[in-house]
C-alpha positions as CSV (number, residue, x, y, z in Angstrom):
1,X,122.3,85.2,81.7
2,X,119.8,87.8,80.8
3,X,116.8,88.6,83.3
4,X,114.2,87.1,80.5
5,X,116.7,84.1,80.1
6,X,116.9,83.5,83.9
7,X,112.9,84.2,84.2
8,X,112.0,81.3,81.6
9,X,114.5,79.1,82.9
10,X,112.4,79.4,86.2
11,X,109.2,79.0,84.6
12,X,109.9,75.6,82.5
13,X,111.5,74.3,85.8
14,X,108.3,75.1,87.4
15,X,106.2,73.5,85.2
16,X,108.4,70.5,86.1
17,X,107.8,70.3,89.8
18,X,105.0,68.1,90.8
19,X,105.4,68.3,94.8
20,X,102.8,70.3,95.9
21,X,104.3,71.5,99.4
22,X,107.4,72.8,97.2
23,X,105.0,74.5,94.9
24,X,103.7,76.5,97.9
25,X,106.8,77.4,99.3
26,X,108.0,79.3,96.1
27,X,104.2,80.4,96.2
28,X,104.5,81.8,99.5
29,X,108.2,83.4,98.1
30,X,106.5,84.9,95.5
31,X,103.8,86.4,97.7
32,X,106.2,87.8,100.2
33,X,108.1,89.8,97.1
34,X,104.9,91.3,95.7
35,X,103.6,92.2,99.3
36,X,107.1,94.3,99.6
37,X,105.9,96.3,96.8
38,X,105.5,99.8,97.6
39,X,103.1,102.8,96.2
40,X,104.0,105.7,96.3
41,X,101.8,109.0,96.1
42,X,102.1,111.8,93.2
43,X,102.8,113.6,96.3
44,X,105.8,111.1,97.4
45,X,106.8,111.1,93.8
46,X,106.9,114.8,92.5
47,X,109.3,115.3,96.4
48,X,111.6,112.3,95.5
49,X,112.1,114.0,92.2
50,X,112.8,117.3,93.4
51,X,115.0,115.6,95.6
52,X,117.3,114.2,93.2
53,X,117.0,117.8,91.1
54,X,118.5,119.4,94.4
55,X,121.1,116.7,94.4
56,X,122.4,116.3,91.3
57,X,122.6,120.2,91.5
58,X,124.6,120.3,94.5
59,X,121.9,121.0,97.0
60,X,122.8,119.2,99.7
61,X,125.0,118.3,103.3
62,X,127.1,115.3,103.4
63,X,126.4,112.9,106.6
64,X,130.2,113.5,108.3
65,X,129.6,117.2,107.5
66,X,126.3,117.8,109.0
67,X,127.4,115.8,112.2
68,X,131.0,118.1,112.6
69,X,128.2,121.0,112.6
70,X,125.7,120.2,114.7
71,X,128.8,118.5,117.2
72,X,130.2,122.5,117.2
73,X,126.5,123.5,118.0
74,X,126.1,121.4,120.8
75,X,129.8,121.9,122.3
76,X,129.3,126.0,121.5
77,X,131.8,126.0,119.1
């Protein structure tokens, strides 16, 4: 099922529900997603773009390597 299939199979059940403390609930659902919403500054943006750049090019330490490092550092290795 598509995501516009699944969406107006929601909405024409919807329309179908009469109990009013139901009606909130999914309200209160639908609330709580929108409120998880996050903006971002052009600031935010333009560094999770260069980011990705500097990823997709390579750029970057793997977790397990960085802690083998930084374990040598600490034990003077």
């Amino acid at each position: 099922m598509t995501q516009l299939e699944i969406k107006n199979n929601l909405i024409k059940r919807i329309k179908e529900i009469d109990d009013i403390q139901f009606l909130e609930a999914i309200k209160t659902m639908l609330d709580s997603k929108s409120e998880k919403t996050i903006l971002l500054t052009d600031e935010q943006k333009n560094e999770i773009l260069l980011s990705q750049k500097e990823v997709n090019e390579g750029l970057f330490i793997e977790q397990r390597k960085l802690d083998q490092e930084i374990n040598k550092w600490l034990n003077g290795k």
